[in-house]
N, C-alpha and C positions, 0 to 999 in steps of 0.2 A: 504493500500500500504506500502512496505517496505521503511524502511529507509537508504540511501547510508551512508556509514561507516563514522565515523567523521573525521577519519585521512584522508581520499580519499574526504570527501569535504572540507576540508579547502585545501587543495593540489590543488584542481579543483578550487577551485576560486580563486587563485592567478595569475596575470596578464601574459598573457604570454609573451614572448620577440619581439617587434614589429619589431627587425631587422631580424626574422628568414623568413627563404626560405623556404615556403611548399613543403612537398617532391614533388608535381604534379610539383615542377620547379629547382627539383632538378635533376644532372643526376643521372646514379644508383651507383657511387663511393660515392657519396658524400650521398645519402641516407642513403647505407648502412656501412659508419663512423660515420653516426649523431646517427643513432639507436645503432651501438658498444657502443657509449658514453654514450649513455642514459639506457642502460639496467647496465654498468657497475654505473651508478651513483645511480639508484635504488636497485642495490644487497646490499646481504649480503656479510660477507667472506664467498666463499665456503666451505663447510661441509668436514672434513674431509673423506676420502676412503683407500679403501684398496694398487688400483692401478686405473689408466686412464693408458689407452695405445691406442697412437694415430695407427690409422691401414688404408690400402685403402678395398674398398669392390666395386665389379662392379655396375657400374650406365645402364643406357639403350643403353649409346654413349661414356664409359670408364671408368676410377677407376674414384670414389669420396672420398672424404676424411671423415673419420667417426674416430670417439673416443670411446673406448671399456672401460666401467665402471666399477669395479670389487668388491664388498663390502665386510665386512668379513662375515665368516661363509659358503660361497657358498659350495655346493657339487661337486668337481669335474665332471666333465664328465654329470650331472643329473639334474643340476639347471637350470631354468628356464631365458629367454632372451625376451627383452621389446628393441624393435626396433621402435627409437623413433626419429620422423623429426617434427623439429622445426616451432614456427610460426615467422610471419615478412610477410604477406601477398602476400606471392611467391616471392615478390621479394627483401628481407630484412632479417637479419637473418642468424645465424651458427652454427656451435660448440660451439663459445665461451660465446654468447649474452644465451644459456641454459644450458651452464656449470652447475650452482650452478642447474638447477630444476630436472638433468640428476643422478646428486650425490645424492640429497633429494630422487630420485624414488628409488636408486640404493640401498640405505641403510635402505631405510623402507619397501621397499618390499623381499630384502634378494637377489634379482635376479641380475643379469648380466643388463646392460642396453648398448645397439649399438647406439650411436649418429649420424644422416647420413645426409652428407652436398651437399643436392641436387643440381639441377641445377635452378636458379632463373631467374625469369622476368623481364624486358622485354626484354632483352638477347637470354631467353630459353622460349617460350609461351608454352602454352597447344599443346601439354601433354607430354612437358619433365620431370615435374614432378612428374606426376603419374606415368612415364614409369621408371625415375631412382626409385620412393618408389617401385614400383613391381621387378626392375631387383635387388634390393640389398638386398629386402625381401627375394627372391630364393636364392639368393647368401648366406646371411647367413643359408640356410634351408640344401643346399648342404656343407655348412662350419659348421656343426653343433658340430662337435666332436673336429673339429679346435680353435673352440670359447670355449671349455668345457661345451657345453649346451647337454640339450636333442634338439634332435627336435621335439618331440609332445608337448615341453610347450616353445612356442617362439608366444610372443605377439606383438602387434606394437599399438602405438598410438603418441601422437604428440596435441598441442596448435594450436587453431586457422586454417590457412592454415595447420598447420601439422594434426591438428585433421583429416580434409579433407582429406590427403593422407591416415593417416590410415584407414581410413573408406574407400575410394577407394581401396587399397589393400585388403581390405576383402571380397569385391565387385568381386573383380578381381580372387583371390583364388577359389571363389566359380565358378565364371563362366569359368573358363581357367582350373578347375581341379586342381588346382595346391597344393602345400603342404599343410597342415593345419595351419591355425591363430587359435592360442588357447586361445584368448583375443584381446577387440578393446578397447583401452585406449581414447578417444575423448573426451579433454577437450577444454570447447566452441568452437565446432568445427564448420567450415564452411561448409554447406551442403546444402547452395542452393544460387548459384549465381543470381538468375531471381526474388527471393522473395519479394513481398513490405509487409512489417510483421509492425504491431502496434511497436513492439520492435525498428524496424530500423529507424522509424519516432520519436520515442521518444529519443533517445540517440546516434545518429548518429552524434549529433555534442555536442561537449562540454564534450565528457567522453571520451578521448583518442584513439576513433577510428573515425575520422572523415574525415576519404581519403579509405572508403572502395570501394566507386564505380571505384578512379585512379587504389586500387591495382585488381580489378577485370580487368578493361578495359588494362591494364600491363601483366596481366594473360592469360588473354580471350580478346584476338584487336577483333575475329571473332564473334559477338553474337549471332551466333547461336549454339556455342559451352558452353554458358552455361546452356542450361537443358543439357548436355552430363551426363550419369553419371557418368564416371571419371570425370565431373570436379564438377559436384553436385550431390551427390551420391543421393537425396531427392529422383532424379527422377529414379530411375532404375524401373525397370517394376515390380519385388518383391524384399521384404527384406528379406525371407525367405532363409532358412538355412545357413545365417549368425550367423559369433561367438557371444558368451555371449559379454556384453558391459559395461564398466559404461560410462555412458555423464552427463559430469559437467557442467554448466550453471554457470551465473553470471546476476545479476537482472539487471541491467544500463547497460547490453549490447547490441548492434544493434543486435547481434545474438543471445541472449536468445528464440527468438521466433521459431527458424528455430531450434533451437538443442534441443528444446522440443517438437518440431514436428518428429524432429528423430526421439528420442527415444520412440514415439510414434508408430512411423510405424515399427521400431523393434521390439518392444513390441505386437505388434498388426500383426506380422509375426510368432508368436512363439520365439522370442528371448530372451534369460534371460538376462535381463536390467536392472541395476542400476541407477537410475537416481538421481543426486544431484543437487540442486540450492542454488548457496551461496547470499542469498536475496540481500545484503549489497554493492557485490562485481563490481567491470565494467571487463571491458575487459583488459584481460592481467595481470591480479590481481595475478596468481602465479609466476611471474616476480616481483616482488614489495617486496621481501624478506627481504631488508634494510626497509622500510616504516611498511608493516605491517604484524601483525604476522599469520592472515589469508591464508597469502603466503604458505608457508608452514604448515597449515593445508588442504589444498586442494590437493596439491602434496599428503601429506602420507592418506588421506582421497583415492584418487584416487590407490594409491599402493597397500593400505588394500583392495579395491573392489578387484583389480586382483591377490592378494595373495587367496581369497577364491575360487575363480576357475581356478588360474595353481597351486596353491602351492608355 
């Protein structure tokens, strides 16, 4: 069995603060400041770029707010675009809290990166999020030459919940006809809400994901809505003629087990898959860019997968 990183367990076993409020008793302002604070106390400085340009792009119910990444070197009009929705467990989570991992894709993959600041839970339940990641996917496909991209090399992927979205938009392209995803970025992505995995019994509590069932039950009030496959892509009827993928895993996380069962039925659909596991890591480990330098190997680990098949 592997070993969890040494800087990630001496960090796990320090006491945590008995006067904090579990987000399950938090409301969602106050969640979603506690998490602002805490991804900003875990960063790095953000990486230098070329440009950010904050921009609106249509959601499924109005504009959302999205950040356009711009690195040096891009091709005018021919470069490649990575449409990328954050994790925070739908309901947590923005622009800001993946600034720094949106720069890191931006500058080691060479590509354009669209940050896109969905509608969150329990505010917005299933499936406003899958309907803004599909309405702002289009949006950028019809905005292609606006953004200086090609549209035959526009990617999408995302952390966690956002993994979820992009893999649900690739779901959705294939079934709706709709433009091409020419890459599915899914780092330890969520892609089965209903699953009781060895994984989620062993690290469910005590490795920083330990309120996955409030932010499902946040997401999904309906339970019958989690085999959906917009909301769990695990269960679509095939996976076949889905885009190429990498999926990144992390050993100590509740979802290790479900994202290597993706990329298994991707795999085992015909899809060309990259599959990574960072033995050492938990969840949300490419957030942790102040702490360890792993962080940032994962990011340009996962860039380099979709530099070899968009360019």
């Amino acid at each position: 069995m592997s070993e969890l990183d040494p800087i990630l367990k001496d960090i796990l076993a320090q006491p945590g603060d008995p006067n904090a409020t579990p987000v399950e008793e938090q409301d969602p302002d106050e969640a979603r400041a506690e998490f602002e604070g805490d991804m900003r106390a875990v960063d790095a400085e953000p990486p230098e770029i070329a440009s950010v340009e904050n921009i609106q792009v249509a959601g499924a119910a109005g504009d959302l707010g999205a950040r356009l990444y711009t690195p040096g070197g891009c091709a005018p009009g021919e470069g490649a675009l990575l449409i990328y929705y954050h994790g925070g467990g739908n309901i947590r989570g923005s622009l800001d809290t993946h600034d720094s991992a949106c720069r890191v894709l931006a500058n080691a993959s060479k590509a354009k990166v669209l940050s896109v600041d969905y509608r969150l839970a329990p505010e917005h339940p299933f499936p406003a999020a899958a309907d803004d990641a599909w309405a702002s996917f289009t949006w950028a496909h019809a905005h292609a030459r606006d953004l200086g991209v090609s549209g035959d090399r526009i990617a999408v992927g995302g952390d966690s919940a956002g993994g979820n979205l992009a893999a649900v938009v690739s779901l959705d392209t294939r079934d709706r006809s709709g433009p091409p995803v020419a890459f599915q970025m899914l780092i330890y992505p969520v892609t089965d809400h209903a699953s009781d995995t060895e994984s989620k019994r062993l690290y469910s509590s005590g490795y920083l994901l330990n309120s996955m069932p409030f932010y499902t039950a946040s997401y999904l009030p309906d339970e019958v809505d989690r085999t959906h496959p917009r909301a769990s892509p695990a269960y679509a009827l095939s996976h076949a003629g889905l885009p190429p993928a990498v999926v990144m895993t992390a050993g100590f996380d509740p979802l290790l087990d479900d994202g290597k069962a993706y990329a298994d039925k991707l795999e085992e659909a015909g899809c060309e898959v990259d599959y990574v596991c960072f033995e050492s890591m938990i969840h949300g480990f490419i957030s942790l860019r102040g702490l360890i330098p792993t962080a940032e190997e994962g990011l340009r680990r996962c860039a380099a997968s979709m530099c070899r098949v968009v360019g």
